[in-house]
N, C-alpha and C positions, 0 to 999 in steps of 0.2 A: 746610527753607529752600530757596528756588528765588533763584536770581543769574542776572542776563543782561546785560549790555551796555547800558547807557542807563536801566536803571531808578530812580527818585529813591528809592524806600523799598523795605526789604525784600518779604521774600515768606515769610509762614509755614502751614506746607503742615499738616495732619494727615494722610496720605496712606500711611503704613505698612501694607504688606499690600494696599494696593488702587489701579488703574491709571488714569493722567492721560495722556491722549491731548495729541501735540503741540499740535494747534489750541485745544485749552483752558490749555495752557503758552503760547502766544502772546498769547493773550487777556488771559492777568494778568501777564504783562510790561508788554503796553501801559496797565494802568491801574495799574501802580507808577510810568508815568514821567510821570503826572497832577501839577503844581504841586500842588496842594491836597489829598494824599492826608494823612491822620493818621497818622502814628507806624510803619505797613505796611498789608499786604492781606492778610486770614484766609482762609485756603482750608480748606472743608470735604472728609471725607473721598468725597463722595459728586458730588465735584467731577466736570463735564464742560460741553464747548463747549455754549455759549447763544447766541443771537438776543443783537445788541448788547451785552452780555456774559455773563460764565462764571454756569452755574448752580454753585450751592455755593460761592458768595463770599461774603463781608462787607468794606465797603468804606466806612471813616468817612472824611468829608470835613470840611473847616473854610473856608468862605466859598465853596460852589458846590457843588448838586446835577448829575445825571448821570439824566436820564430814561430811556437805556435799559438802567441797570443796573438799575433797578427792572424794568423792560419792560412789556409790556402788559396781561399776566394781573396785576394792580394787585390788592394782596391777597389774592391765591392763598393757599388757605391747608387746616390742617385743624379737623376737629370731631370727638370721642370722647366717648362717654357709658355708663359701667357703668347695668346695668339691676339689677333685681330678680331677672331671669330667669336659670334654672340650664339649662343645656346639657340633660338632661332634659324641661324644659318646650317644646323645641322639636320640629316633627311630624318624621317619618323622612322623609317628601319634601319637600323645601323649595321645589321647584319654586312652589310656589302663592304663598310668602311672597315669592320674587325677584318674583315678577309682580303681588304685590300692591305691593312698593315700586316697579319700575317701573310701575305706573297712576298711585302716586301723586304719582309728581316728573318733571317733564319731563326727558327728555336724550335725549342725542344733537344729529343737526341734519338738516333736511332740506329742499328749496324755494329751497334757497341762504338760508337765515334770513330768507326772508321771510313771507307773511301764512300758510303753510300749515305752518311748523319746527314740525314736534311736541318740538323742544327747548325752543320758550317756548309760553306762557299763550295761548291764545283769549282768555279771560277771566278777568281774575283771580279766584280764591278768595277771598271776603269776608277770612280772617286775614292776605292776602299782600297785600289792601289797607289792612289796617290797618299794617299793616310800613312799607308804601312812604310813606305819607303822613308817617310823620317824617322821611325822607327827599327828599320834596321841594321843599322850599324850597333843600337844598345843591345839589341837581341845577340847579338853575334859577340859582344861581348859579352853578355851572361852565358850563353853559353860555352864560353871558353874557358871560366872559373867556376862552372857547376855540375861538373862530374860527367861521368859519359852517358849515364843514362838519359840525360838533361840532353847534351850534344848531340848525341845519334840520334834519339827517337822526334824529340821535338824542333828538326828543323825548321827553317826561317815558312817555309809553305805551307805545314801543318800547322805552325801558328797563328799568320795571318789567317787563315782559311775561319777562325773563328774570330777576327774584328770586324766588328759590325752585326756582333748576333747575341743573342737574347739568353740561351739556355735554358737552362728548366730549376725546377723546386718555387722557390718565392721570388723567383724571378720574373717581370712581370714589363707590358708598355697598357697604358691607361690613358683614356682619353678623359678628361675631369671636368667640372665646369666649377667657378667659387663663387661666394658668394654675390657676384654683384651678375652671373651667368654668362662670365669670360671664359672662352674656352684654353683648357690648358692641356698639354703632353706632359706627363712624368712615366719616365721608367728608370727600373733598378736593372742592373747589371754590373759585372768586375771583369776580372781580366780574362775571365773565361779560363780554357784549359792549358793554356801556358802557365799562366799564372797560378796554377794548380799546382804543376809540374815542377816548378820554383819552390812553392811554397814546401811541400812532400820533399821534395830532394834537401833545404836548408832545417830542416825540423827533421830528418832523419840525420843526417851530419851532426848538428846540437845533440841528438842523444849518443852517437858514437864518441864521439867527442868527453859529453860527462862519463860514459864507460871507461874509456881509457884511463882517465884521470880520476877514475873511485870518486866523483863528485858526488855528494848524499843530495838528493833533493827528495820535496815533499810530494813531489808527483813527477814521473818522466816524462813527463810533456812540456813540465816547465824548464826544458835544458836550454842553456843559455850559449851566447857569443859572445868573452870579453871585449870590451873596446880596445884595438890596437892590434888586436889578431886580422891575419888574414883572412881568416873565416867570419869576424864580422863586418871587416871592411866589404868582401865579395856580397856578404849576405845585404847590407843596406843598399848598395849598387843594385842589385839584383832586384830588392823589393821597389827601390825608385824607380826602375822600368817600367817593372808591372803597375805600377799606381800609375804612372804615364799612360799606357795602355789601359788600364780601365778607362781611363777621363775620354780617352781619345776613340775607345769603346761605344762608350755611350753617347760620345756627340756625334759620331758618325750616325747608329741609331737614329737619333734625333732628328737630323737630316731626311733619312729616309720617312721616317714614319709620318712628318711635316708632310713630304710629297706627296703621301700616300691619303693623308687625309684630305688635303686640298684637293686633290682627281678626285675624292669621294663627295667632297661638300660642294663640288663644282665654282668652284670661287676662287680668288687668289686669297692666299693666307700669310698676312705678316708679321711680323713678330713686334712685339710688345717691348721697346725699350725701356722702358720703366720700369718693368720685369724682366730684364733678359737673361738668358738661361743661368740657373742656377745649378752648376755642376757640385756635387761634393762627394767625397769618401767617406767611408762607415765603417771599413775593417783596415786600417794602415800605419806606421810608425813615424813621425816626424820631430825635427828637432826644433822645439820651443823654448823659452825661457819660463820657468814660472818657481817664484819664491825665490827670485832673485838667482837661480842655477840657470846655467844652461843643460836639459834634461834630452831624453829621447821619451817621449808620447810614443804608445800604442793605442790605440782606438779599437778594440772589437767590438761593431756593435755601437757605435759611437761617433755624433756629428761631432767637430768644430764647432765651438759656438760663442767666439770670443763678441765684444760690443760690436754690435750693427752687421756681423755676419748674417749670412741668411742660409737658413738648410732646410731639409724636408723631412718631415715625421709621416712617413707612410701607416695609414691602416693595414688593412688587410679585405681581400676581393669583399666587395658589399660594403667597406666601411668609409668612414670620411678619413680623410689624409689634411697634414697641414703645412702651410710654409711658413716659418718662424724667424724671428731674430734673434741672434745671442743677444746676453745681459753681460757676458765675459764674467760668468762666477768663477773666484780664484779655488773655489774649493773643490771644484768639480774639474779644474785642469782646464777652464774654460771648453765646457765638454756641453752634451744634452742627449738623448737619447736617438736612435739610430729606425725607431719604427714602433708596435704595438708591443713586440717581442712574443713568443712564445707560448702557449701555458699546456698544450698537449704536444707532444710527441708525433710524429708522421703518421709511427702505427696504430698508435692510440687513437687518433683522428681517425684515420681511415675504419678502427673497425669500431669507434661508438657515434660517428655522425653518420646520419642515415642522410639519402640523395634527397628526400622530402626535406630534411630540416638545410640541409645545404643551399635549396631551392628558395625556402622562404626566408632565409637569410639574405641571398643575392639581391632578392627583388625584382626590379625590369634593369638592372645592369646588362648586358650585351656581353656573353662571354661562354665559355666553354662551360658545359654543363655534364659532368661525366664522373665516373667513380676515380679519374686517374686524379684529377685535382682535389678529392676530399680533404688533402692534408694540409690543403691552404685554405680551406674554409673559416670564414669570420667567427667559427666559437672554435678554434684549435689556436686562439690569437687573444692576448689580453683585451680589456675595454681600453681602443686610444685614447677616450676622454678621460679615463681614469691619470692613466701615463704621463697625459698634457697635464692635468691638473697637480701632479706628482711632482714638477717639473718647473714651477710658475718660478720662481727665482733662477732658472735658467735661460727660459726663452720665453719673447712673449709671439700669440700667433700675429700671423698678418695677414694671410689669406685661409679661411678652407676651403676644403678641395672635396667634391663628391666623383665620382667614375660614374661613366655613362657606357663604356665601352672597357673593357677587360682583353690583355692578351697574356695566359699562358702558357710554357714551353710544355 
């Protein structure tokens, strides 16, 4: 439990064994002393400071969303898929298969995201057209209710042009093997830069908004949208797109990088119905019931983890990753943690890990070895076992997951 001075609801931490940096304790102070918080604020174990707020929160509200608890990356999320394939069936150099799934997913960024980003599409793939077209009729209405910068710049073609692609930071396609040496696909990705472009435009409108209206709040980032306004009507329209688009983000993905690995393992490769794909979000708002309300859930940073869900607690490159079940704790908003979390900073990372200790962290993972990815290095990243362990009344594991194979944007 976390108490401060001016807070309206508690503070419930799962945080045993693992480190919460002041500025992420200030952060969920100021959004316990929110009028319209529900019942407290769940802190996950894999908690650290976020953009507008704390990643590894959950955060139910009753009569007013908070667009930058959601924040930009609007349906960030993961995707896992057991294969057919046995640890065996794969070649002794994997070099060939990381480059066959980078040819066949765009990531990274470069051009400044414009006509030249090998991170999005020249042209789309006839399957990532067929994708995007049930998608855009909701594009065209958000863009009709989200300002003109939303509407001129991010038309329906520079949107798509990034479904079906990776991006960059902790963004990541991994090939895994678990314990019993089933080969498995997980990757993180969200809605890419639409969904960016959403999220910027309704978190800039939220603090216009409290301007006008001399609203005192404890931090500007926490400006809100009543329920019943048109502005929060548009804005949950708008975030259910983008969470659509993510989901439908990363099983496109999926798709591809399956094909990509079957050409490289030379075999056909089927999927695993007993496990079949587990899609879920990590940064998104949804409406729940819990304590008997019907509330609005934000999750930054935060699986779903009600009974007999399943989600994915990713490590970090070099580390095991796990697939878990919820327990449906009511205290926790039926929540669990969303990954390792944080514990350096980008910059920080990049200039105290040196490429020798990055190197002997990786291991024989198969992946990019270079000063641009230092910031995702496994000591810029809490101990997962720590966070799982932090966590045991949330979720229990069901498979781990080791990476054999690494793609960074």
């Amino acid at each position: 439990m976390i108490n401060d001075p001016g807070q309206r609801v508690p503070i419930k931490a799962w945080i045993d064994g693992v480190e919460l940096e002041d500025a992420a304790r200030a952060q969920l102070v100021n959004v316990a002393k929110l009028p319209f918080i529900h019942k407290h604020v769940a802190v996950m174990p894999d908690v650290h400071w976020g953009m507008g707020a704390t990643v590894g929160s959950v955060i139910a509200t009753k009569g007013a969303v908070v667009p930058a608890a959601v924040g930009v990356d609007i349906g960030c999320g993961m995707i896992a898929q057991r294969t057919s394939l046995r640890a065996a069936d794969l070649p002794d150099d994997l070099g060939p298969m990381r480059a066959a799934i980078e040819a066949a997913v765009p990531h990274g960024r470069t051009d400044n995201g414009q006509a030249n980003d090998r991170g999005a599409w020249s042209e789309l793939p006839r399957d990532v057209e067929d994708v995007a077209a049930g998608l855009k009729d909701g594009l065209e209405a958000v863009r009709a209710t989200s300002g003109d910068r939303l509407a001129s710049w991010w038309t329906n073609e520079r949107a798509f042009r990034h479904l079906g692609t990776l991006g960059t930071g902790n963004h990541f396609i991994e090939v895994c093997l678990d314990e019993a040496d089933a080969v498995w696909i997980m990757l993180h990705s969200g809605s890419r830069g639409i969904g960016n472009a959403i999220g910027t435009t309704f978190i800039e409108r939220a603090k216009k908004l409290a301007e006008r209206y001399f609203i005192s709040l404890p931090d500007p980032d926490l400006a809100y949208f009543p329920e019943g306004t048109q502005d929060f009507n548009e804005y949950v329209a708008a975030v259910g797109w983008a969470q659509g688009f993510a989901s439908a983000n990363r099983a496109t993905m999926m798709r591809a990088v399956l094909s990509a690995v079957e050409d490289s393992a030379g075999k056909p490769v089927f999927l695993d119905f007993a496990d079949s794909a587990i899609n879920c979000h990590h940064n998104y708002v949804e409406r729940e019931n819990h304590f008997g309300q019907n509330v609005l859930v934000t999750r930054k940073g935060a699986v779903r983890a009600r009974v007999g869900d399943l989600g994915i607690i990713p490590g970090s490159m070099g580390v095991r990753s796990y697939i878990v079940r919820g327990k449906g704790n009511a205290d926790s908003f039926s929540s669990c943690s969303h990954g390792a979390g944080r514990r350096m900073s980008r910059g920080q990372a990049k200039k105290t890990i040196t490429m020798e200790a990055f190197n002997a962290a990786m291991g024989n993972v198969e992946s990019r070895r270079d000063a641009d990815v230092l910031d995702e290095a496994p000591q810029a990243y809490k101990d997962i076992d720590a966070v799982i362990a932090a966590e045991s009344d949330l979720v229990e594991v069901v498979h781990t997951l080791k990476q054999v194979v690494c793609v960074k944007g």
